[in-house]
Structure formats: structure tokens, C-alpha cells
N, C-alpha and C positions, 0 to 999 in steps of 0.2 A: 297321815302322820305329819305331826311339824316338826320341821326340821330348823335347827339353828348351823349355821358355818361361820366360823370366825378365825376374820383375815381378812385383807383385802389385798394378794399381791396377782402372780400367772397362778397359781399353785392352788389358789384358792377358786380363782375365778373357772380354773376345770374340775376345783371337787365340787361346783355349785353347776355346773354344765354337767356332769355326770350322774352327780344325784338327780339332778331335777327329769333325769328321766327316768327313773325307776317310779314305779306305778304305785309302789307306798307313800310316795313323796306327796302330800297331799299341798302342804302350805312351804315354801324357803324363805327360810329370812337371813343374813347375815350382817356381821360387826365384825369391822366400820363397813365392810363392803366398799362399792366403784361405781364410775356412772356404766362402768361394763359390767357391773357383777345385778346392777339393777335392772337390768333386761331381763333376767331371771330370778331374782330374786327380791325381796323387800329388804333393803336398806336402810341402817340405824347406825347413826353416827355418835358410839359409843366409845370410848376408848379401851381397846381388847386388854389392858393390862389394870383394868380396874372391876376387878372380880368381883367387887357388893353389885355395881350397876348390872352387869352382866346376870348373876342372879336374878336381880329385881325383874329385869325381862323375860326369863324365861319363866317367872309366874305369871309375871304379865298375859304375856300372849300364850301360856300354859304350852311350852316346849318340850317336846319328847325326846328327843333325841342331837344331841350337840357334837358335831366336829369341830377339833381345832384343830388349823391349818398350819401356823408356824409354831417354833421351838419357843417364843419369847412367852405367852402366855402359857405355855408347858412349864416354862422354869419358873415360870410366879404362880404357880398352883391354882390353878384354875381348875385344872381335873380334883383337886381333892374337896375342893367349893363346892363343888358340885354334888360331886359322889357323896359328902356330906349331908346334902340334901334332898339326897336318891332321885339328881336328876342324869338319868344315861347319857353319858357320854364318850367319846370316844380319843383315847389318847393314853398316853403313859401319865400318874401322880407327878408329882415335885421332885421325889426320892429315885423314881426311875431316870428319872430326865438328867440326873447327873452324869447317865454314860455320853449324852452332850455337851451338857454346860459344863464338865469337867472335863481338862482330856487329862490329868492326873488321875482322878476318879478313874476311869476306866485302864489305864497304863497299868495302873496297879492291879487291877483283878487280873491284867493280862500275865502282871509276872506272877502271881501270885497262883494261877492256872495255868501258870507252861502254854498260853494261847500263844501260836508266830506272829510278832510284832518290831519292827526296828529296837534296836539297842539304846536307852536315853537318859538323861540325871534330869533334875527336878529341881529349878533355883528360884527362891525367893528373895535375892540378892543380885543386884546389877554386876557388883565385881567381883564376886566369887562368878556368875555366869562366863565372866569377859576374861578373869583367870584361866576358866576349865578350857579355854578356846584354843590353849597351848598342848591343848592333851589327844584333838580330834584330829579327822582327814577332812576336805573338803573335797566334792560342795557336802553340807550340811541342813537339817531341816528344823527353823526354831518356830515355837508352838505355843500363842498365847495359849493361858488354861481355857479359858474363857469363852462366852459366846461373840463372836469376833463376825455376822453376819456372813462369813466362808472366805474371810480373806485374811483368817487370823494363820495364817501353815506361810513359812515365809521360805524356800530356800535360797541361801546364800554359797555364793562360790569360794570364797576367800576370808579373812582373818578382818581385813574392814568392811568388808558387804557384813558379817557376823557383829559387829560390835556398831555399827550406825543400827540396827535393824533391833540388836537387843536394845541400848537407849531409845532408839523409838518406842518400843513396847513398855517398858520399865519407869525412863524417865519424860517422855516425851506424854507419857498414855495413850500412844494412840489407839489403843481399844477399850480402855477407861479402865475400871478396876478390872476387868478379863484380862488384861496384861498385869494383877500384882506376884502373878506368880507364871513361869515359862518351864519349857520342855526344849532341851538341846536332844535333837534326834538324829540317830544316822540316815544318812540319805541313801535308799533302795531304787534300784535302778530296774523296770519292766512295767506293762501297760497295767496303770488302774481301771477298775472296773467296781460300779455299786450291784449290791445284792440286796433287794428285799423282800422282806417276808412280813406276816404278822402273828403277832403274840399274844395268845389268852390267858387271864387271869389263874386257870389253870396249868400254863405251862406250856399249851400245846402251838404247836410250829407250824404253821402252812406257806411255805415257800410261793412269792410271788413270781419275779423273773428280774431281769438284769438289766442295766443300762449302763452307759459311758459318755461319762460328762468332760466339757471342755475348758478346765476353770480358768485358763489365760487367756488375757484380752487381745493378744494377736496372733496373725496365722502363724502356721507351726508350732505353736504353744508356747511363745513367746511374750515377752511382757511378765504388766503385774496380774497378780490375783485377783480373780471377780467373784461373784457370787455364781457362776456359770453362766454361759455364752450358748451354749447349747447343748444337744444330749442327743443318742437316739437308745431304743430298745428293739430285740433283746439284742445283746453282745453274741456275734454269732460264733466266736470261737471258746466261748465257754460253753460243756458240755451239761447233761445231766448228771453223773457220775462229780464232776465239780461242785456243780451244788449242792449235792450231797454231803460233799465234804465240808461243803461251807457251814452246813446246819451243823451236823458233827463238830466240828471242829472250832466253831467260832460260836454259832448261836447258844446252843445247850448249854455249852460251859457256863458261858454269861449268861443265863439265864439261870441257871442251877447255881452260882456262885450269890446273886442278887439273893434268889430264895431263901439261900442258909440267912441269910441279913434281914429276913424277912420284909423283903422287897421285893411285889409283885410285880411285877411287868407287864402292861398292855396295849399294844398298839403297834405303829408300825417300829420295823426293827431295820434298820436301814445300814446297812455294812459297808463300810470303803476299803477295799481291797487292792494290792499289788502281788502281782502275779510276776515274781521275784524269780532268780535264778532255783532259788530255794523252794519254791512254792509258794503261795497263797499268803502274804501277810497281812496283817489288821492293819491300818492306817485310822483307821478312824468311825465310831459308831453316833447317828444320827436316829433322834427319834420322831419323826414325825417324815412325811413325803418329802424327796426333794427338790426343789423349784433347780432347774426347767425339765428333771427326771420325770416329774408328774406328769408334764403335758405330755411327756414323749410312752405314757406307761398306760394313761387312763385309755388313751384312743384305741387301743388295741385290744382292750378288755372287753368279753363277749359276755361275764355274768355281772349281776346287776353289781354295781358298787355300792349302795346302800344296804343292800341286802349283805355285802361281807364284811362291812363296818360296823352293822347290828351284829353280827356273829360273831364278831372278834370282842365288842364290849360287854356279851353277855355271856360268855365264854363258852359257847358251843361253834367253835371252829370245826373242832373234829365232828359236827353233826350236818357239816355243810357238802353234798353230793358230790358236787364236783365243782372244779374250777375252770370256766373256759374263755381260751383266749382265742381273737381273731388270727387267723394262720396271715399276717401281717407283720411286716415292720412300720416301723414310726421313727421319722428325725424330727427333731426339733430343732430351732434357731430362734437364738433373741435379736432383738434388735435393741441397741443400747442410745444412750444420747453421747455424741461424738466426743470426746475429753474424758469418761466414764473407764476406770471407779474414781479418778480424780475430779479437778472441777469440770463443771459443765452447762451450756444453758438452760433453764427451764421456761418451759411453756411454748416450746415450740412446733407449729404446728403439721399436724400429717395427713398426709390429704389421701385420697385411694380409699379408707378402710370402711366408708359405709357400701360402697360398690362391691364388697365380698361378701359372699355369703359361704358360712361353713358348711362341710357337707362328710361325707366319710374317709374324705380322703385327703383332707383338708382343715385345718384350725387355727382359727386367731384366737391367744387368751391376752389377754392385757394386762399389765405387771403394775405402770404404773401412769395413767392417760386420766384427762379429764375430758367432759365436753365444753365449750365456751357459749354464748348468748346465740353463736349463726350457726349450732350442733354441728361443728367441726372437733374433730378429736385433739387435743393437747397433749406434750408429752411432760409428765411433771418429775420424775425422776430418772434414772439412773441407767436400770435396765429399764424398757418400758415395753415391750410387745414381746413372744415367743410366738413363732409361728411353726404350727407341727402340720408334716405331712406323713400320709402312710402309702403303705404299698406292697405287692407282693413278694418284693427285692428290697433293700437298704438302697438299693441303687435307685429304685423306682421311688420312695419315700422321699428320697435327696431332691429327686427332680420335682415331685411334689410339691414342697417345703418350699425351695428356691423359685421355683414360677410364680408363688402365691406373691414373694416377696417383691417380686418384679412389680407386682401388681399394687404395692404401698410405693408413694410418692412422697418423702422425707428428705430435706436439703439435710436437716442435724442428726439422720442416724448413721447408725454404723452397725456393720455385723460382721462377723467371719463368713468368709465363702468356701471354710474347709472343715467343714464339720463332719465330722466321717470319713473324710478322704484318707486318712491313714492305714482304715482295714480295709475301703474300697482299690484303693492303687496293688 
């Protein structure tokens, strides 16, 4: 079977490492791809957000089957490009994708469903915003609508932390039009945790498993927002009887609410959760895997993944035997460029990373590295490496993870050394 993945960041580079080992996988190609994602796959430097080109190739090289990997060609319809032209692929429409690219969109089904969610107003106005700010407690959590790459959730402690942070979003743009419209939301105090599962065109739920990501850039959880620092799977203090509620509770609704709107939903269903004095609340629905959750989710996974990605776009979920997972944990850690999410250098070099080779217990994916003319690896952005370890313990995973690290030589990185340490202590 040839397979298309499109993306090139960590997230992508292990759904092209994971597929490529299922036995249907005959040909991989993806767009734009990496000089890391092209050790496995064939590489074409397309641009993922220009949907004729993308067509054109997969007549081209007559493609059977397409993942996309991030949310940005989800929200420029690229899934209905497609489906259009009954070529398989796997992901949520344009129309689904709004429980991302909106977080109004989705606030609303929640009140509109009694789903548990923070208490929040909705402003398309800098000064009516900066007015209502006389009305709340602090701290506070303000919420481009917007796709904001995971660093659009700001919380603020105070009355000037709240009103420098709305003119940033509002008038400053810093998330360009994702900031023309904001969510003031109460701020819920207990440990988040994501949940996902996937979803077929018919409806049907098959819970995948849990993880908990680390989205502040310093120890303790300190700092600004990143796009995540690290992750591991599963959360060991959520049980089964929890996820049950999760699906109950959170998925069906949303699901069952879309359908009355005749909007189908398929693909992955990706839940953020706080686990509140109250229980379980929504924080936030993502559609597609997410980076560095992926790397921390796939390593564990014992049934093909290609094989449950076809199942999920052809909508025989429920015709799928079983699902099985390695009796494993998995952490993940990134490694970032030192100044990151703010300025930082690029192209600097890391040395270690051809002396490693991956193995079961063990993985480098590359987020965002080039090679140079003497095949030394480059770091060109931001986050630039996740390194996942597993193990029979979170604690055994950790050790894992961190030894591999030892073993990259990088003057410009930087990472958290407490990834986990909150539920391990």
C-alpha cells in the first residue's frame, strides 16, 4: 500500500516510524518531510497547506492512503480535498476541526450540553475584555480563539498581568487573527491530564489511553507556555472506570452534538482534562495526535498502527479484534534551542546523534534538525529533538529517556530534568 504522511515536525516523524513497520506499508512518502523523516520515507518539498499540489501527488505517485499529522492542514481542508476525490484519508473535515481551531466553537457545545468545563464570557472587544476584569478573581485564564501552535492559554495572576496579555492578543496580534476574538476563563486548580481515543464516521469510540504533558518551559512548571517539553503515557492514577466517564461524559456528547449539525467526526479525539476538586473538567479538544504525546503513545503500542488508522477512516473501528498495548510505560523529553519559545539561535550544531541507534526502549524523533554538507545534524528551530524512553516502571522509562540524553552533546539545548518527577516523588 502507498502511504502519504503529511508534516514534518516529532509527531510526524514517529507516525512515519511506526507506520513504516506495518507489513501493508509497502511505499512512504511524505510532505514537506525532514532529512530525519527521509531515512524512512521519500521526501517532497511541497507545501502541506496548498491542497491542489497535494492532490496532484497523490495521482501522481497513485496514493492510497493519507495521514495528516498537524492541525494546520486539518483546518485548511485538506481532508475534504480529498475525500472529494475518494482519496482515503485519515483525519477530521474542516467542519470537525473547529473543536480545535475554535475554542468558542467548542465552549459552546459544552454549555449548550451541560459538559464540565470552567465558567467563561466571550469578547470581541479589547475594552469591554479589560472592563469585565473588575468582575473576576484571580489568577485567571485568557484564551486566544484561535490556532495559537499551544501557547495560545495564558494564565495571569493579577489585573496587569490580565490587561498587558489581553492587548497582546487583541492589539499587539500576537497570534495574528486567532487572537480577533478571546475567552476570559476561570482558572481550575488540579493535575491535567490528555485522553484519547478515535472516532469513526459512524460514531463509534475506541478509547486509546492517557498521557500528561508538560507545557511550561521551566522546572516546576514555571515559566511561559510552549508547545510541550515533554510527556509520558499512560497516567498512572487514572483508572479505567475514569475513562469511561471520559467517553460518557465528554466524548459522546460531542460527538452526538456535531451529528445533530450534521458534522461527522473522524479521527483522532484528543481531550484535555483537569481533574478538579469537582471532577473531570474539559479544558480543551484537539484533533489530531499530540506532539510530544505521540512519541510518548506510539512506543507502547503493540497493534499495527496503520492497520487502526485504516479502521478508523473506513469506519470499521467496531470490526477491529482487539487493541493491544505493550505492558510498558514511555517518557518523553524534548529538547529545545536554549532562549525558546522566545528568541533563539538557529543552526546550531549537535553532535552524539548518529552514534545512537533506536531500539525498544529507546527513541530519537526529530521535530526540527537539518543535516549540513559534513552530515552533522543542525538544530533549526525551536523545539528540536524529543527523546522517548520506555520501560517496565515510569520510573524505569525516565531513566531510559535521560541516559539517551546524556548521550546528545549540544552546547544550545536545553530541557527539563523533571519530567514526571511530580507523580514519581
Amino acid at each position: 500500500m502507498k502511504i502519504l504522511v503529511i508534516g514534518n515536525g516529532g509527531r510526524e516523524h514517529a507516525l512515519c516510524m511506526f507506520i513504516n513497520k506495518s507489513p501493508i506499508c509497502d511505499k512512504l512518502y511524505c510532505i514537506p518531510g525532514s532529512d530525519s523523516i527521509s531515512e524512512i520515507a521519500n521526501c517532497f518539498a511541497i507545501d502541506p497547506m496548498n491542497n491542489e499540489e497535494i492532490l496532484s501527488f497523490c495521482y501522481n505517485y497513485k496514493i492510497e492512503f493519507v495521514v495528516v499529522g498537524p492541525e494546520l492542514p486539518l483546518s485548511n481542508g485538506i481532508v475534504d480535498k480529498l475525500k472529494e476525490k475518494k482519496i482515503n484519508v485519515f483525519g477530521p473535515n474542516k467542519k470537525s476541526s473547529q473543536l480545535e481551531t475554535s475554542k468558542i466553537f467548542l465552549k459552546n457545545i459544552c454549555k449548550k450540553n451541560k459538559i464540565p468545563t470552567a465558567r467563561y464570557e466571550i469578547f470581541n472587544n479589547e475594552n469591554k475584555a479589560i472592563n469585565f476584569l473588575k468582575e473576576i478573581n484571580f489568577p485567571t485564564v485568557i484564551k486566544a480563539d484561535g490556532l495559537a501552535a499551544g501557547k495560545g492559554v495564558i494564565i495571569v495572576n493579577n489585573k496587569i498581568e490580565a490587561i498587558e496579555c489581553i492587548k497582546n492578543i487583541m492589539s499587539k496580534k500576537t497570534f495574528g487573527d486567532s487572537g480577533k476574538k478571546i475567552i476570559i476563563e476561570e482558572f481550575l486548580e488540579g493535575e491535567e491530564i490528555s485522553f484519547f481515543s478515535l472516532v469513526d464516521e459512524k460514531g463509534f469510540i475506541l478509547p486509546l489511553t492517557t498521557a500528561q504533558d508538560h507545557k511550561k518551559i521551566g522546572e516546576g512548571d514555571t515559566g511561559l507556555n510552549t508547545g510541550g517539553m515533554g510527556a509520558y503515557s499512560p497516567v498512572p492514577f487514572i483508572k479505567k472506570n475514569q475513562t469511561d466517564e471520559f467517553v460518557n461524559s465528554f466524548v459522546k456528547p460531542i460527538i452526538r452534538e456535531l451529528k445533530t449539525n450534521n458534522i461527522f467526526f473522524c479521527g483522532v479525539f484528543y481531550a484535555g482534562f483537569i481533574i478538579s476538586k469537582n471532577g473531570p473538567q474539559l479544558l480543551e479538544i484537539n484533533v489530531r495526535f499530540g506532539d510530544p504525546e505521540a512519541q510518548a503513545i506510539f512506543p507502547r503500542l503493540k497493534s499495527d498502527l496503520l492497520e487502526l488508522l485504516l479502521s478508523c477512516s473506513n469506519g470499521k473501528l467496531s470490526e477491529l479484534k482487539s487493541l493491544e498495548w505493550n505492558d510498558s510505560h514511555c517518557m518523553n523529553v524534548v529538547m529545545a534551542s536554549k532562549g525558546y519559545p522566545e528568541k533563539y539561535n538557529k543552526n546550531t550544531v549537535i553532535k552524539g546523534l548518529n552514534n545512537i541507534t533506536n531500539n525498544d526502549c529507546k527513541y530519537i524523533f526529530h521535530s526540527s534538525t537539518k543535516r549540513n554538507n559534513n552530515e552533522e545534524w543542525l538544530a533549526t528551530g525551536g523545539r528540536v529533538l524529543s527523546i522517548s524512553g520506555t520501560g517496565a516502571t515510569l520510573k524505569d522509562a525516565k531513566k531510559n529517556a535521560y541516559n539517551t540524553i546524556k548521550k546528545i552533546n549540544w552546547d544550545n539545548g536545553y530541557f527539563r530534568k523533571d519530567i514526571g518527577c511530580k507523580y514519581l516523588k
